[in-house]
N, C-alpha and C positions, 0 to 999 in steps of 0.2 A: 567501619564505614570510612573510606578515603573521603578527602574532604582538600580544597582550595580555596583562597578566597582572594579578595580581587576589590579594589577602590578605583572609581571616576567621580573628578568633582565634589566629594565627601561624601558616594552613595556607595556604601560597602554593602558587600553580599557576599554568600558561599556558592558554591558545586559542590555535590556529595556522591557518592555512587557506591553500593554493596555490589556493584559488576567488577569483578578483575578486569577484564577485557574490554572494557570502556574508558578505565583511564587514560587513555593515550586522548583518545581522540574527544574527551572533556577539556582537555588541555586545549585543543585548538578554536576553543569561540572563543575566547575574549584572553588570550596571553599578556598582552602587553597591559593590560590593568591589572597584573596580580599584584597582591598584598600578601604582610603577614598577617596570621591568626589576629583574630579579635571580635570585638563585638561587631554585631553587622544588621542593617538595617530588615533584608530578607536574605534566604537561602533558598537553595532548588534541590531535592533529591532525585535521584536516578532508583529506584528500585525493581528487582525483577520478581519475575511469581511465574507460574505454573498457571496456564489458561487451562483449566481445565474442560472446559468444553470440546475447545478442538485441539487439548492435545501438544501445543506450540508453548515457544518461552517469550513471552511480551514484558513487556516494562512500562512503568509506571511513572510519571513525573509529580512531585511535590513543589508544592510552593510552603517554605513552612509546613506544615500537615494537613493539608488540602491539595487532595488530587486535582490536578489540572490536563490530564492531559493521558494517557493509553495507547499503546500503539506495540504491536511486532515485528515494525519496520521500523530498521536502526536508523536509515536515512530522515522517514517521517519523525523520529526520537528526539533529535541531534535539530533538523528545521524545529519542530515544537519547542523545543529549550531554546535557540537562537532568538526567535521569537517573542518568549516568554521574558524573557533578559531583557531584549533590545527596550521592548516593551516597557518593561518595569524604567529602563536607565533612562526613556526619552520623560516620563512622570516625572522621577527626580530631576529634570534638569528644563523644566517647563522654564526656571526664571531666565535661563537663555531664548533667544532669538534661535531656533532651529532650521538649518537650510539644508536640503536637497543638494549635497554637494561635497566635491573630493577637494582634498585641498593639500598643499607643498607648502613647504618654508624655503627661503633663502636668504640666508643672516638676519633670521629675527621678521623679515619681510613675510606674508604669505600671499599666495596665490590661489584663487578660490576656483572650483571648475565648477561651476553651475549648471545642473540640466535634469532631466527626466530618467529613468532606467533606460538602457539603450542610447543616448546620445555617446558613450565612451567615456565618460570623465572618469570612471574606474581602472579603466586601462590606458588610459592617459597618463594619471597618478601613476601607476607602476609601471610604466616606461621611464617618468620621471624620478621614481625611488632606485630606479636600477640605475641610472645617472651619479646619485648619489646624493640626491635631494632628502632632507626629513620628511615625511608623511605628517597632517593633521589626524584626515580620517580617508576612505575610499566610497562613504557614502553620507554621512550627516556631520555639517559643522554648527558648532555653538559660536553664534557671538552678542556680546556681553551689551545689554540694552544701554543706549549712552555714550557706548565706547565704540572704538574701530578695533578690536580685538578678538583674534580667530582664535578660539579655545580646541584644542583635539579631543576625538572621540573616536579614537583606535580600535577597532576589531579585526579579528582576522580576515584575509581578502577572499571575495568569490571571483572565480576565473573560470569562461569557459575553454575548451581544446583549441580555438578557434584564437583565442587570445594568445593561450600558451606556444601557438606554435610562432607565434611573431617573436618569441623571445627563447630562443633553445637555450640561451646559458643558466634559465630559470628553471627548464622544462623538469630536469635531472632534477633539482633542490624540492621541488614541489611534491614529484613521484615520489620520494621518500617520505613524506610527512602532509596525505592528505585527508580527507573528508567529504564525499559527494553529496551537493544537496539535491532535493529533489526536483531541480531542474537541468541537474544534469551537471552545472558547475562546480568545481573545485574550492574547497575552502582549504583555504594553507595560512599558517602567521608568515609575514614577512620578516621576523627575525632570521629565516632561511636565505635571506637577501643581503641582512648586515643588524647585530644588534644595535642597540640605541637607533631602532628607522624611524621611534614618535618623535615628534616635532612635539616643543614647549606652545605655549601661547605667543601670536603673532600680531604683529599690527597689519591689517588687509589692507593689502596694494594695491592687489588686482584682480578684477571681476570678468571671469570671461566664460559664454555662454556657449557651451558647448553643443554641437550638432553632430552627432559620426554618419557621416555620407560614403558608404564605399564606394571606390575608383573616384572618387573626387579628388582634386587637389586640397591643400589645405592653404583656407582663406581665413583672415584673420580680417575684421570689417573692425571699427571705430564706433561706438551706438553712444549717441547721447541721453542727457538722465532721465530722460520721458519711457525710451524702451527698455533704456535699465532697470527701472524702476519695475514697470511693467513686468517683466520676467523674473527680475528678482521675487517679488509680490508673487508670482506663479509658483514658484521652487521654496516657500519658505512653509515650513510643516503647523507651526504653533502661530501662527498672527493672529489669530483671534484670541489666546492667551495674554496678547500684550497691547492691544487697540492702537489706540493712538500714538503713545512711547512708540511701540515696534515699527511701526511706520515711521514713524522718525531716525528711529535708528539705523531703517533702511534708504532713508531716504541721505541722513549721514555716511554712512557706507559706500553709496554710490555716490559721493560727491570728494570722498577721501580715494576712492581708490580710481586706476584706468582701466577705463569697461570695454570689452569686445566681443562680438560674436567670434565663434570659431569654428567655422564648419571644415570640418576632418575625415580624410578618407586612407591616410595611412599613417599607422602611430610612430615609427622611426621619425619620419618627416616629422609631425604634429611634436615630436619631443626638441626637434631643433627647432621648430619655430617657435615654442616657449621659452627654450635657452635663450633666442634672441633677443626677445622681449623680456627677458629680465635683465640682459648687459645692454640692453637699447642699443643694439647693433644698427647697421644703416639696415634699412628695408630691401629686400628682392625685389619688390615691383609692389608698386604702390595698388590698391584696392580698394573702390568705395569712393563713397563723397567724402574727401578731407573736413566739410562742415561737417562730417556729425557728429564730433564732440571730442574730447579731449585725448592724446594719444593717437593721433590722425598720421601723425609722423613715422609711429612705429609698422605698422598696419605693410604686412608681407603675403606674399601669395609665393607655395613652396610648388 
């Protein structure tokens, strides 16, 4: 039995697999948490068998020794174990504050991309990593109840064709090394991009709420703590794990970092008006009511 294993935040686990022909692409959910050998909190087997009924070769997933999961579709296989993991890692890290969101470092600084699936903050993030920025995560960050600190929670990225073509010098890196899930996206690790791409733990700067509007320009609005608050409270996964603290914590959050909408319709663009507003360059043309709250100055229309 091959076997990997893998630590986040001191929840270790394995991968296992009696398939030759699967361990490549075991290797790509979760790379950048691997570990060595040791004791582990749970593991996931991969095993195959003979469906005898119709004849086909399916695969089995274990948790520990408990089926979880059957399937003869390698795609279905592969989403069920991402799943099953993300699953397990989002329990062990309940004592975080879990938010809905991609997030960058810049010297110790982070930047949080807050939003729904579909707003871009994933491909925002990896227009940014191709810059040369660290990565958090490309879709859940932890931060730490009490403190202003972005914890990563690295996985490998989903991408669809649509994304990949904004970025040719990626396109090649990815077609060597990917994974199709079952909606069609590309799972690739971003060490294809540049080793060391996780980001350490962050102090959050900046809060900014991401919209992707195609053929829009990209506007970058000023929101004060009332609709930060608000949206943040919308994108955070566990608050009810944390009551009252976590709402403090969020309500700390946005009062340490500058909060912005960011409605986005072309991600080259969207990756220079971030650069901006992390070197507070002077503004393109100002947008919005300067009263809405802190950061009014930086606030560019691309």
């Amino acid at each position: 039995m091959f076997s990997q294993y893998y630590e986040i935040h001191n929840f270790r686990f394995s991968l296992a697999t009696d398939c030759e022909e699967l361990k490549s692409e075991l290797g790509l959910l979760t790379p950048a948490m691997a570990a060595g050998p040791g004791m582990c909190s749970t593991g996931w087997s991969i095993r195959r068998f003979r469906n005898q009924g119709r004849g086909l070769r399916s695969y089995r997933i274990y948790e520990a020794d408990n089926l979880i999961f059957e399937t003869d579709d390698t795609v279905q296989l592969w989403d069920g174990l991402e799943w099953a993991i993300m699953t397990r890692i989002l329990q062990n890290t309940r004592h975080f504050i879990q938010l809905h969101a991609s997030g960058v470092d810049v010297d110790g600084e982070a930047l949080l991309l807050v939003g729904p699936s579909g707003s871009g903050k994933s491909s925002l993030a990896l227009s940014l990593l191709l810059k040369g920025w660290e990565c958090l995560s490309d879709e859940v960050i932890l931060i730490t109840p009490g403190e202003n600190r972005a914890l990563p929670l690295p996985r490998s990225f989903h991408v669809d064709s649509r994304t990949l073509g904004l970025f040719p010098e990626l396109a090649v890196k990815v077609n060597e090394a990917v994974c199709i899930d079952s909606s069609g996206k590309m799972r690739f690790d971003p060490a294809v991009i540049r080793s060391g791409w996780v980001a350490r733990s962050s102090v959050s700067a900046w809060l900014v709420f991401a919209c992707y509007m195609p053929g829009n320009c990209n506007d970058l609005i000023p929101v004060g703590e009332t609709e930060a608050m608000t949206l943040l409270i919308g994108q955070t996964i566990n608050l009810l794990d944390h009551g009252e603290r976590g709402l403090e914590t969020l309500l700390q959050l946005v009062r340490n970092c500058r909060c912005f909408r960011f409605n986005t319709g072309d991600m080259h663009g969207a990756s220079l008006t971030m650069s901006r507003l992390i070197k507070q360059q002077p503004p393109l043309e100002l947008c919005g009511d300067p009263r809405a709250g802190a950061g009014a100055d930086l606030v560019c229309r691309n």
